[in-house]
ZAMARGU-4260 file (C-alpha; in steps of 0.2 Angstrom, whole numbers, plus 5000, padded with zeros to 4 digits):
<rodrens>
0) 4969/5012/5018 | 4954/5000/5017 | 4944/4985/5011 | 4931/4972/5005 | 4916/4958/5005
5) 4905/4942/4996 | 4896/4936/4981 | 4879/4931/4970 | 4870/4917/4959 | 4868/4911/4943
10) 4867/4916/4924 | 4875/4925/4907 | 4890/4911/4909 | 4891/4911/4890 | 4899/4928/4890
15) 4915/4920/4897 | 4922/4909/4887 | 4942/4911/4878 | 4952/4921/4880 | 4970/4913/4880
20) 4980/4920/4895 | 4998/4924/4896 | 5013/4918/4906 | 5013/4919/4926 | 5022/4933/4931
25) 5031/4924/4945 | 5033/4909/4933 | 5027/4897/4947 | 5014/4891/4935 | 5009/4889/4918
30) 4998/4898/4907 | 4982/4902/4915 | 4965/4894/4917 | 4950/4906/4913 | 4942/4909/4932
35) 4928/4899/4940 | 4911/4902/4936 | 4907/4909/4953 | 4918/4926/4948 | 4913/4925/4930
40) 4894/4922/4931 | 4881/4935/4934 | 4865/4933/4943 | 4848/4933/4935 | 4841/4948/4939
45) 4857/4957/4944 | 4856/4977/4943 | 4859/4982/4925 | 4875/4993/4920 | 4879/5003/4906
50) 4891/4988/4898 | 4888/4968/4899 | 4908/4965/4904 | 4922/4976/4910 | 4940/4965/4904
55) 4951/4966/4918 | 4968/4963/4919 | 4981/4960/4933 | 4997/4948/4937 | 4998/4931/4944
60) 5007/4940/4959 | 5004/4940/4977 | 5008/4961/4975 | 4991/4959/4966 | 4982/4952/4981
65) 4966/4964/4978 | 4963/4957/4959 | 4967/4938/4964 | 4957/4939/4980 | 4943/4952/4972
70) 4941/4937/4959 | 4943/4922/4966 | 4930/4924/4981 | 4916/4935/4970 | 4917/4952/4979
75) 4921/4961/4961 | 4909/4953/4953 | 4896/4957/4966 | 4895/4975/4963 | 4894/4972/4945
80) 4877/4961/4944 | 4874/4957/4926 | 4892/4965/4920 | 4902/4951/4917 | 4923/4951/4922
85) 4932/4944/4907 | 4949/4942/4915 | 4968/4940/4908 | 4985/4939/4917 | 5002/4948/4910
90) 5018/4946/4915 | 5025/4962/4913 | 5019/4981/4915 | 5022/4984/4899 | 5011/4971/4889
95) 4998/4975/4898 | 5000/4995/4894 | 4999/4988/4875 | 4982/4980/4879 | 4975/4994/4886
100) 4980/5007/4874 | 4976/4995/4860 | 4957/4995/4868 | 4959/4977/4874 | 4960/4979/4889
105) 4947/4992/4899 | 4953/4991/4920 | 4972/4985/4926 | 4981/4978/4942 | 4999/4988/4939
110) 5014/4995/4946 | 5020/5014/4944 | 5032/5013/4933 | 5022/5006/4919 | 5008/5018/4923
115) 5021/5035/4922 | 5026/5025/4906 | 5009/5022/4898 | 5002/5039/4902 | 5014/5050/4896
120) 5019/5042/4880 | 4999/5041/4876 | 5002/5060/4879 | 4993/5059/4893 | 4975/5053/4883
125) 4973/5038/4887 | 4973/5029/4907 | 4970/5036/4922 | 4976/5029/4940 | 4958/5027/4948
130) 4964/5020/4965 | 4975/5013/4975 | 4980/4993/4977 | 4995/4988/4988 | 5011/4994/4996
135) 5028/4987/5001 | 5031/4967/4998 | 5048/4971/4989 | 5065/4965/4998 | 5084/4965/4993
140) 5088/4945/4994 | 5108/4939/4991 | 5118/4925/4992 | 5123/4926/5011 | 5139/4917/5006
145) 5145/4931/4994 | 5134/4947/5001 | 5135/4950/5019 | 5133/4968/5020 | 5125/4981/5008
150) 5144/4987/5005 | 5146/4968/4998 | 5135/4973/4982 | 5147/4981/4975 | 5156/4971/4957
155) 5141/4956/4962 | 5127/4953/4949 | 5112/4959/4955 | 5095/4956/4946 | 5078/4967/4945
160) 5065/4960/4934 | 5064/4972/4920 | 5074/4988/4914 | 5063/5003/4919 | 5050/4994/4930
165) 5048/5000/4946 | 5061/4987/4955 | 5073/4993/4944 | 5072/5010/4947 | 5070/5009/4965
170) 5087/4998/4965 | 5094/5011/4950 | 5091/5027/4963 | 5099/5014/4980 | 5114/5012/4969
175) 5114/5031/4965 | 5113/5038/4983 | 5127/5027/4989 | 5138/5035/4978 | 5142/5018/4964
180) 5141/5021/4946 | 5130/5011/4934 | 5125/5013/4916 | 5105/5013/4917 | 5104/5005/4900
185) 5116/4992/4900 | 5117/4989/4918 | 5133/4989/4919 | 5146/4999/4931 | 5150/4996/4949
190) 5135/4983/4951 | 5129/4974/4936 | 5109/4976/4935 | 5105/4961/4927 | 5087/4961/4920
195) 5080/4945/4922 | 5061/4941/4921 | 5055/4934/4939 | 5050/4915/4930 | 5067/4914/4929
200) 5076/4922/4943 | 5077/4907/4952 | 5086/4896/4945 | 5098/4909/4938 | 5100/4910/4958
205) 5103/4892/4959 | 5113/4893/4945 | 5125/4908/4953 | 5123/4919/4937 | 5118/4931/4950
210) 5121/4935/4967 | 5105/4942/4970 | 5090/4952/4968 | 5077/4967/4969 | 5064/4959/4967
215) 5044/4958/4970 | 5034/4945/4982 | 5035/4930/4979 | 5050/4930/4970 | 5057/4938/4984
220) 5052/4922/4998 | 5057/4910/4982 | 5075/4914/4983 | 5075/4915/5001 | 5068/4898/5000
225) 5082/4893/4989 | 5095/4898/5001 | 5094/4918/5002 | 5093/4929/5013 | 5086/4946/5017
230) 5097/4958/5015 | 5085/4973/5013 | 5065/4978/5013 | 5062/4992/5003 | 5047/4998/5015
235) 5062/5004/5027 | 5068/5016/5016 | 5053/5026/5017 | 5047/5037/5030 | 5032/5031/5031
240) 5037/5013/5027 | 5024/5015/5014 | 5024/5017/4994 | 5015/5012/4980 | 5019/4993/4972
245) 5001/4992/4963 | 4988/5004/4957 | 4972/5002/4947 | 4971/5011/4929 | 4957/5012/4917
250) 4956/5017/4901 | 4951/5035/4897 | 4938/5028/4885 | 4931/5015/4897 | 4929/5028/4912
255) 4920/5041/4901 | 4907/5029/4892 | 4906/5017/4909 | 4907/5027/4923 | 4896/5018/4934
260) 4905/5000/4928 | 4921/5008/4935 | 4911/5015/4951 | 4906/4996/4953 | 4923/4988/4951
265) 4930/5001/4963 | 4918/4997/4976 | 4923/4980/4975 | 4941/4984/4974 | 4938/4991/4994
270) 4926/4978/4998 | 4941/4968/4994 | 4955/4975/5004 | 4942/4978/5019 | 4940/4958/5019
275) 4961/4954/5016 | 4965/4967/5030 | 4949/4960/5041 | 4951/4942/5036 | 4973/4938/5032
280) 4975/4921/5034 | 4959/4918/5023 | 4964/4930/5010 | 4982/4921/5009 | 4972/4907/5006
285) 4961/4913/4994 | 4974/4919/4982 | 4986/4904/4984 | 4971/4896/4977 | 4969/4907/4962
290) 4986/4906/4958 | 4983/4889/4958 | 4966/4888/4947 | 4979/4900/4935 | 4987/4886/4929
295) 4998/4882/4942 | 5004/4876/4959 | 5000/4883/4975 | 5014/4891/4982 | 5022/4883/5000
300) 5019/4888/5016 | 5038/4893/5018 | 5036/4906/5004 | 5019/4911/5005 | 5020/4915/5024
305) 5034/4928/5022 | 5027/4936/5007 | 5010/4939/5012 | 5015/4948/5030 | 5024/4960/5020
310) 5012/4967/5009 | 4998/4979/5011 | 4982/4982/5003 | 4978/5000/5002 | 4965/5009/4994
315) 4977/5022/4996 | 4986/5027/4979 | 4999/5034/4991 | 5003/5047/4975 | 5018/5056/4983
320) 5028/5042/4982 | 5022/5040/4963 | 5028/5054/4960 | 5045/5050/4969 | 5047/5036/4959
325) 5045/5046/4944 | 5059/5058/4951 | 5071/5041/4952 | 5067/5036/4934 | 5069/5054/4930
330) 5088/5054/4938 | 5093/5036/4934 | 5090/5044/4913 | 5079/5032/4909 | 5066/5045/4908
335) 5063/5062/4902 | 5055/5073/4915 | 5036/5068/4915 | 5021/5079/4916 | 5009/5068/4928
340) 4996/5083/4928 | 4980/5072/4929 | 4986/5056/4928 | 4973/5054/4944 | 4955/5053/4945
345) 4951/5047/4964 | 4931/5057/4960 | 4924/5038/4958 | 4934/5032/4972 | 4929/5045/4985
350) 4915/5042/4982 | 4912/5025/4986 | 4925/5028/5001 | 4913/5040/5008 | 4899/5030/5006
355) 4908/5016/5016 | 4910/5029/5029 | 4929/5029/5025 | 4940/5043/5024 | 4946/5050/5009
360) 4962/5050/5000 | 4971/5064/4990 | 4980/5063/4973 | 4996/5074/4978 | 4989/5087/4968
365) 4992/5074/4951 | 4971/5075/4946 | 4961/5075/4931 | 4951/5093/4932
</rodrens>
């Protein structure tokens, strides 16, 4: 569980430049702007790596508080010196998956699901999860004139923001354990599990074409600012009100021919949650701000507030519960049962822990040999 620091001068701006970005994953904004030259640039006479840019991809989503933070105030870029970061945003796990398997794409900010997903239809060749990112930040919000209690759920229209990501699991496996039937690819049954992408959720909420949802930060303190309320956080159903909502991944290829380009982006990547968890009210700030240089508008005080107290930046990959989520898909049949055997590699991670004079953390017995 741990964290972050500052920045450099000026030079090899030129690397920077396209790059069309995709849609917010929130859908707050529009698409986004590439980042400011302090997180791009590289400073004359920065340490030289074995690669001159890493291309990084997270979402526009306060879940991915380490990336926006890590970029916005130059602690990533930092550790890399003359490597350049040549950023893009995606607004699903999937897409971004595409990228990294289609060697677009070398590092990603993403959620379990996507990365169980990736890593065993690439038959286990081609990511690797090389640390942790954040915890929690995902709550049950209804309509409090139609749900009052969780046994109110029941025939109302509740939406997740994908079929098969990890909110959709987690709320497959709730609906499971309290005994109500749903199909898991139709959504259909004793709750309808409508799939509805977060950019929209909102104002199918205003709408009333659903009467709720499982749903990520800030979607989450959206609604409620739209009239919803709390009906549930998923951090309390587990017993350690813990469980992994963000990892990093890298590409097989990447870590292999840039090992120490990875080692330097993870020692941002603590750098990073070390200055969130040290510095809060700084770190909201800073990425409201880059959500804002994304494209589009700062999120209010009445949403971001909320969102930000419930999430957790960990270096922490927390892999048990990776592996319990993969036990949900697995029982929800939207999955065949997966071999995660070495979908891990914490080696580079450790490393930079223990030279922060930070503890270790363990990969569940899930690592590469």
């Amino acid at each position: 569980m741990s964290a972050a620091r500052p920045l450099t001068t000026l030079r090899a701006i030129a690397v920077t430049a396209a790059l069309p970005l995709l849609l917010t994953a929130c859908g707050y904004g529009s698409a986004a702007k590439k980042d400011d030259d302090k997180a791009n640039a590289a400073a004359a006479g920065d340490k030289k790596l074995s690669a001159s840019e890493v291309r990084i991809g997270y979402f526009p989503n306060l879940t991915h508080a380490t990336a926006l933070v890590g970029l916005q105030e130059g602690l990533i870029q930092k550790e890399l010196g003359a490597t350049a970061i040549k950023p893009q945003t995606f607004n699903a796990g999937p897409s971004e998956i595409e990228a990294l398997n289609g060697g677009s794409l070398d590092i990603g900010f993403i959620g379990p699901s996507p990365a169980i997903n990736g890593y065993v239809k690439s038959k286990s060749s081609n990511l690797r999860i090389i640390s942790g990112s954040a915890s929690g930040g995902v709550k049950l919000v209804v309509n409090p004139d139609k749900i009052k209690t969780l046994d109110d759920l029941k025939g109302k229209k509740i939406a997740t923001p994908q079929k098969g990501n990890t909110q959709d699991v987690a709320f497959l496996n709730w609906i499971a354990e309290k005994g109500w039937k749903v199909d898991p690819e139709s959504g259909k049954g004793d709750v309808s599990v409508v799939r509805t992408d977060n950019k929209v959720t909102p104002d199918a909420f205003k709408q009333g074409s659903i009467d709720g949802a499982w749903v990520p930060e800030p979607t989450a303190s959206k609604l409620v600012s739209d009239g919803a309320s709390v009906l549930l956080d998923e951090t309390d159903l587990w017993p350690d009100k813990k469980f992994v909502i963000t990892n990093v991944i890298v590409s097989q290829k990447f870590l292999k021919e840039h090992p120490d380009v990875v080692e330097a982006v993870l020692a941002g990547t603590v750098k990073t949650n070390e200055w969130i968890n040290a510095n809060p009210d700084k770190a909201k700030a800073s990425a409201n701000a880059k959500l804002e240089a994304e494209g589009g508008k700062p999120l209010d005080a009445k949403v971001i507030d909320p969102a930000w107290k419930s999430i957790l930046v960990t270096d922490d990959p927390l892999a048990t519960t990776l592996k319990t989520e993969s036990d949900w898909a697995v029982k929800a049949k939207l999955i065949e049962q997966p071999d995660l055997a070495g979908i891990y590699d914490l080696s580079l991670l450790n490393k930079v822990l223990k030279a922060a004079g930070k503890p270790e953390v363990s990969d569940g017995g899930l690592g590469a040999k």
